[in-house]
N, C-alpha and C positions, 0 to 999 in steps of 0.2 A: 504494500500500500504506500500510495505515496504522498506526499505532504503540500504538491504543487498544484491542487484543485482538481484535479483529476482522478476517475476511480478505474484500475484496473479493470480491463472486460465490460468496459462500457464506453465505446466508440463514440457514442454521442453525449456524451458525458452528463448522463439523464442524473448522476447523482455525483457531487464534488463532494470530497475529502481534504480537510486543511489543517496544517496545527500551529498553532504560531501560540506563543508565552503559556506554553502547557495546557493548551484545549483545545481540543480539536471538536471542529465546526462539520458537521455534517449535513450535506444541503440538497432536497429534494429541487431537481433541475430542472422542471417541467410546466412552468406557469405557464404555456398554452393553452394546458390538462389540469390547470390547478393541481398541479403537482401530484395526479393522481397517481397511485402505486401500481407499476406491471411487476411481473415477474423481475426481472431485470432490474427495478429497482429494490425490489424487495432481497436480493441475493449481493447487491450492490452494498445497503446497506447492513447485512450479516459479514461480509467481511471487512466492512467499515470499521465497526463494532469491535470484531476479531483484531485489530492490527492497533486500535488505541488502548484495547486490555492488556495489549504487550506490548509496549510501545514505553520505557520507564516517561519518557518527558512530556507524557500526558496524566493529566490528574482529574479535570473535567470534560465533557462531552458534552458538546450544545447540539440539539436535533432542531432543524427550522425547513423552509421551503422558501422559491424564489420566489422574488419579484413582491409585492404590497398588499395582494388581494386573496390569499389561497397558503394556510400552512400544509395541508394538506387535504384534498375532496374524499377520501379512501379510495377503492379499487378502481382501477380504470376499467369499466365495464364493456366498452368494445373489446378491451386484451382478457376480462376475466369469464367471460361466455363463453359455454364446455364448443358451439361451433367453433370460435377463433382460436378454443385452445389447443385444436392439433390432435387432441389426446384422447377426448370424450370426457364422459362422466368421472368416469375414476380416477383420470390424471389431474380433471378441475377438482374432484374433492380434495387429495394432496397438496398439490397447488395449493389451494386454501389454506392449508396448514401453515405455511410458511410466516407468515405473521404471528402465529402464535410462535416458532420459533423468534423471530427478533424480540416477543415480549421477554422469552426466557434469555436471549443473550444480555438486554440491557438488565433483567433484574442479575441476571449475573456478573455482572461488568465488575462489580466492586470499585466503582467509582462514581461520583453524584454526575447523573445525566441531565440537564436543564433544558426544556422545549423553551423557545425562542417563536412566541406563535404570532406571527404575521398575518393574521387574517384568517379566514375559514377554516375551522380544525371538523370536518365532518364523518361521519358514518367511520371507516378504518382508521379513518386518517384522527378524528376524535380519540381513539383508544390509542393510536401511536402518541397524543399529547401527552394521552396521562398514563403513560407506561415511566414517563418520566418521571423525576425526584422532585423536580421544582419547576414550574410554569411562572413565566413572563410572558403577557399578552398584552395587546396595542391595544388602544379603546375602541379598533373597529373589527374587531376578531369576534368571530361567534362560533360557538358549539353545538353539535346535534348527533342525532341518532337519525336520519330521514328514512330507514332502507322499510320502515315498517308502511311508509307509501306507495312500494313498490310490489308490497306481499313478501318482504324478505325479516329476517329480526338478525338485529347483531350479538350473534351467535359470539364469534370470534373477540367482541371488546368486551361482554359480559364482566370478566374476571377484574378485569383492568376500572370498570366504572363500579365495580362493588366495594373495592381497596380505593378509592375514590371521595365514594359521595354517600350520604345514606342510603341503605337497599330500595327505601320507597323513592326519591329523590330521581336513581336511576332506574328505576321501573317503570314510573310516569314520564323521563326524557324517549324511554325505549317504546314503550304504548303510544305516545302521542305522538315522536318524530318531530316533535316543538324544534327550533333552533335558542339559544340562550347566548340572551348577550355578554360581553367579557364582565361590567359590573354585578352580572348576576352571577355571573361564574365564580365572583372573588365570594359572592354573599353566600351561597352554595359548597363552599370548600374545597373548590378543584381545581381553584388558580390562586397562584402566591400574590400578584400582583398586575396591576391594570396601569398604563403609561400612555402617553400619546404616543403615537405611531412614529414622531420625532424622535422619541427620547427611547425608543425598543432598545438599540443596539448598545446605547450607554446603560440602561438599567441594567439589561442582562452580559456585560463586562463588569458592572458592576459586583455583581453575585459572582462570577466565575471568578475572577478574584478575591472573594472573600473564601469561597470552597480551594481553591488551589494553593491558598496560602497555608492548607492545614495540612496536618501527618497522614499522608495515603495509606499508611498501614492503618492507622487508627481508623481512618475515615472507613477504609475496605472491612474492616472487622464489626464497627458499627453499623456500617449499611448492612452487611448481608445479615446480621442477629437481627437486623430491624423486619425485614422482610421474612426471614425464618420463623419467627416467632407471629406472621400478622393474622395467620390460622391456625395456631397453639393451643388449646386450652391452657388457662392462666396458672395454673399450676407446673404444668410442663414450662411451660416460657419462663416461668423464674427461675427454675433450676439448670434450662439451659444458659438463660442472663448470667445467673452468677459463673458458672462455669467460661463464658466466654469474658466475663470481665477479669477473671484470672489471667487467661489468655492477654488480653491488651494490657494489663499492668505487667506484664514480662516484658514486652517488646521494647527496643532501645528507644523508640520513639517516645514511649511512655516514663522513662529516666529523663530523654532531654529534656523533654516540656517540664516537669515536673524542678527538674534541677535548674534550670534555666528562669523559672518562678522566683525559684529562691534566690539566685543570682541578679535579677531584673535585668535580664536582657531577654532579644528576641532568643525561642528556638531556632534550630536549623535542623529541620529533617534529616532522616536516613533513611526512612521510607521501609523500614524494621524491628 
């Protein structure tokens, strides 16, 4: 993978890859299609994902879409129709799977992912926002479910809007097919923050700097207990908590910070 806006195995460079002061930007390239997801972007983005998980000089992941109007529409439904898919039935239900993979590469990254949402986050492209850790949305961005207009239900984001938002909250978004504006989004639980559409790119450098500034060991050991434990029973999650917070006070990360406290200076990672 490489670092110059370009994603390997994608000739038209339908999805760009960048990293610059340890984040790398990952960018649906298709505001024709409102940046809707084919195959090709969807494999695109799995070894996006792949190459900043191992990659030491990255710490945070920003997911957004081109251009002002469109963070993502979900599937491109001329490329996701079993006739265009080549394959029939069986190769479009697979196919379909593939998004649930990306949800599990980002909940596995072990590093905080931030949607950068630009505009329309709808149907797949809705559940790809909130797969992330922390959403930044512009004041003209709207969220939906619409597929239940078409006789389809979004099967595929379920998971992702129940870790979300209250189960009735996304029930009624998924019945109704409503769209939700970004203020409603913040009031609702499933956006961190609402900016003018001037101020997107400075808010969220913002945050990515304050996440990049901290111990990637620490940060990877707290996310992934965060996410392990979000369908626990509370008995079990404690005693995995404790157990892993043994864990993160071993690590050297957790001396520097610590000794560094008492010293009053900054730490300096090790990232161990």
């Amino acid at each position: 993978m490489k670092s110059d806006g370009s994603t390997p195995g994608m000739s038209d460079d339908e999805l760009l890859y960048e990293v610059s002061e340890r984040v790398a930007t990952i960018t649906i390239n298709r505001p024709d299609r409102r940046n809707a997801m084919n195959g090709a972007v969807l494999e695109g983005m799995r070894a996006s994902l792949e190459s900043a998980k191992w990659d030491p000089e990255v710490r945070v992941v920003v997911l957004t879409g081109a251009g002002e109007k469109a963070f993502c529409a979900g599937a491109d439904l001329e490329q996701t129709m079993p006739a265009s898919s080549g394959g029939g039935p069986v190769a479009a239900h697979y196919g379909r799977g593939v998004l649930a993979e990306v949800f599990r590469d980002i909940f596995s990254l072990g590093m905080p992912v931030v949607g950068r949402i630009n505009g329309h986050a709808l149907a797949g492209g809705f559940g790809l926002a909130l797969a992330a850790d922390i959403l930044i949305a512009s004041d003209n961005a709207t969220f939906g479910t619409p597929e239940i207009n078409v006789g389809l239900w979004p099967m595929m984001i379920t998971t992702v809007m129940k870790r979300s938002m209250p189960p009735k909250v996304a029930l009624e978004l998924m019945m109704t097919g409503r769209r939700v504006s970004a203020a409603e989004a913040v009031e609702r639980g499933f956006v961190n923050k609402v900016v003018p559409a001037s101020d997107l790119d400075d808010a969220v450098a913002e945050v990515t700097r304050e996440l990049a500034s901290k111990s990637p060991a620490t940060m990877r050991l707290g996310r992934d207990a965060f996410y392990a434990t979000l369908d626990m029973p509370a008995d079990q999650a404690l005693g995995y908590l404790q157990a892993q917070l043994g864990v993160v006070a071993q690590t050297e990360d957790a001396v520097e910070g610590m000794t560094a406290f008492l010293q009053k200076r900054e730490p300096e990672w090790k990232g161990r």
